[in-house]
N, C-alpha and C positions, 0 to 999 in steps of 0.2 A: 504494500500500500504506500509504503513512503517511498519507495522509486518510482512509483505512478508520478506524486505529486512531485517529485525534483524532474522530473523529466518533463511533466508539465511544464514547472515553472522555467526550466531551460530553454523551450520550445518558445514561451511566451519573451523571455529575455531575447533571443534569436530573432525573432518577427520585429521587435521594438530600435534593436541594434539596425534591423534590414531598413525599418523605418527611417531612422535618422540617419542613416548612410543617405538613402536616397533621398531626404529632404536637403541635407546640406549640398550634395552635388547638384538639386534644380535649382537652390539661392544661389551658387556660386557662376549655374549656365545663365539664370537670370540675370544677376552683376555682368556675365560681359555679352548679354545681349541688351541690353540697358546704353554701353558704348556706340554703338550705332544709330540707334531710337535717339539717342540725346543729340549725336550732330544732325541728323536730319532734321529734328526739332531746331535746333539754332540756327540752321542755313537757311529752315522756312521762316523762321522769327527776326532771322537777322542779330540775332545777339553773342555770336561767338565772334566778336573781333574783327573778323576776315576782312580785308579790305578787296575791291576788283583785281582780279589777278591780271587783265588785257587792260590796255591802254583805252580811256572814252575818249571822244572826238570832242572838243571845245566848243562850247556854246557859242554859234556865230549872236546870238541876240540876250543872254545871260547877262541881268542887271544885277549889281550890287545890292544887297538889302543892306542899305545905311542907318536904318532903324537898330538894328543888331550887331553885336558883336559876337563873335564865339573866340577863348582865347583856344588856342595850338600848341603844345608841346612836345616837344619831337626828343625822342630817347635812342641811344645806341647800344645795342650789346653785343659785343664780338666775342668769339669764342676765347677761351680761356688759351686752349692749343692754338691760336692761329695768330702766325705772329704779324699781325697788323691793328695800326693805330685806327679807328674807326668812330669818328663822331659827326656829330649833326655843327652846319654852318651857325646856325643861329639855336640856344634852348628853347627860345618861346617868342610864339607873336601872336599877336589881335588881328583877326582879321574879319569881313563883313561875310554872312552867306551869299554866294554868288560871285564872290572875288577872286579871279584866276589868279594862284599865288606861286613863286618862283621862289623856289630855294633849292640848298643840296647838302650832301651830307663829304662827310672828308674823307680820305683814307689814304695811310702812309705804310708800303709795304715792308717791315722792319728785315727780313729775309735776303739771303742772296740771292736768290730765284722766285721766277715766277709761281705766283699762285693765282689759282683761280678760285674767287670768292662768291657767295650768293646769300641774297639777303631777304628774308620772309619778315613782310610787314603783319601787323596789327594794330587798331586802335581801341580805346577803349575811352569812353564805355563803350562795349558791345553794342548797343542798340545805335550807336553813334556812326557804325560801320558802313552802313549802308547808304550814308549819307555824304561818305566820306571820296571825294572820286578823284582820282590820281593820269592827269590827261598825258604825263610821261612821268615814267620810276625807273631808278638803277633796277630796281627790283625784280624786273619785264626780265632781266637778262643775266647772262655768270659775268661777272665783274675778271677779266684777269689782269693782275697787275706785276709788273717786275719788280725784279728783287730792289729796292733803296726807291723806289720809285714813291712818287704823290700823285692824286687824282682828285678831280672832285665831281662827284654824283650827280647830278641833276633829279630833282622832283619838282613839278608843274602838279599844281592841285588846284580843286574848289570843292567846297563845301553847300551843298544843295542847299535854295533858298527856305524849303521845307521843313528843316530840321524841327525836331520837339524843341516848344519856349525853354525846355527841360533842361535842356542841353545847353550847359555855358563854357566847357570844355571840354577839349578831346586831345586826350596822347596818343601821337604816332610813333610807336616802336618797332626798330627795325633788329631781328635777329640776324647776326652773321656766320655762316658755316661756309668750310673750308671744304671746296667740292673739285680739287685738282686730283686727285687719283682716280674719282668718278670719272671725269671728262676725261682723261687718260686712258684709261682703260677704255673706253665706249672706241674713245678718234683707235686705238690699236686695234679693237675686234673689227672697227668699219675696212680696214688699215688689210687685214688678213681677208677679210670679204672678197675684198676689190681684185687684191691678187689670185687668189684662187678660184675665183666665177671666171675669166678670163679663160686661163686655164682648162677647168672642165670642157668650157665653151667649145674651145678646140680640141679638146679632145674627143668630144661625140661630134664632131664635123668628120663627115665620111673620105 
């Protein structure tokens, strides 16, 4: 009678273990399918930062809203590993919605050699993003710079007359990562392509 009931209650412990196995493994499939569902949420809301990744074509009739101001602050961060100096021309301006505005950002290659650099913008706030439209950015393109060399960036923006009354500021942050082995690697497989299609070509010629 008493093995009846331990073997019961093992049976019962067993089912309860299976249980909470299987609950923590759907909260943890949950948690990373939650990561997808939330950027599709923010790219329809407009509130993860993103700024247009293509160039917009400049207002040929886009009036200043002189009524408004929104202040700008423009932030840098370069990689910790990438040896280049990398800051914005101006910290911060005032500018009107609607005012096509010209600035740029600096960069001094500390290196012997060439690197080729690339830089991912964000503004925030978030909801600010979409508001935020960049008519030329270093950012459209891989930055390569030589070794001891300086440059300086260009970004052309405006800020839509629309914005929320909400919105009295917005930081532009540009992160910078070090994408020369990338780009190296890609020009060397294009590199082997071109040589060996050639190649075959002639050799299946009769």
């Amino acid at each position: 009678m008493e093995n009846r009931h331990t073997n019961r209650g093992n049976s019962a412990n067993r089912r309860l273990t299976l249980k909470l196995v299987g609950a923590t493994i759907a909260m943890f499939g949950f948690g990373f399918a939650l990561v997808p569902i939330y950027d599709i949420m923010c790219d329809a809301l407009g509130i993860n930062g993103k700024t247009n990744a293509v160039a917009v074509e400049r207002p040929a009739a886009l009036m200043p809203d002189t009524s408004r101001t929104i202040r700008v602050e423009f932030i840098a961060h370069p990689n910790p590993q990438m040896p280049w100096d990398f800051s914005p021309q101006v910290a911060s301006m005032t500018v009107h919605p609607g005012e096509v505005i010209q600035t740029a950002y600096l960069a001094f290659n500390r290196a012997n050699r060439t690197i080729i650099g690339q830089a991912v913008p964000s503004v925030s706030p978030g909801l600010g993003a979409s508001y935020f439209n960049k008519v030329e950015c270093f950012c459209f393109n891989k930055q390569p710079l030589e070794g001891k060399a300086h440059t300086e960036m260009p970004l052309i923006f405006y800020i839509e007359r629309d914005i929320p009354d909400s919105i009295h500021t917005l930081t532009l942050s540009y992160t910078l990562y070090d994408i020369t082995e990338t780009v190296t690697d890609s020009v060397t497989t294009a590199q082997i392509g071109a040589v060996v299609t050639p190649t075959q070509s002639q050799g299946a010629t009769p």
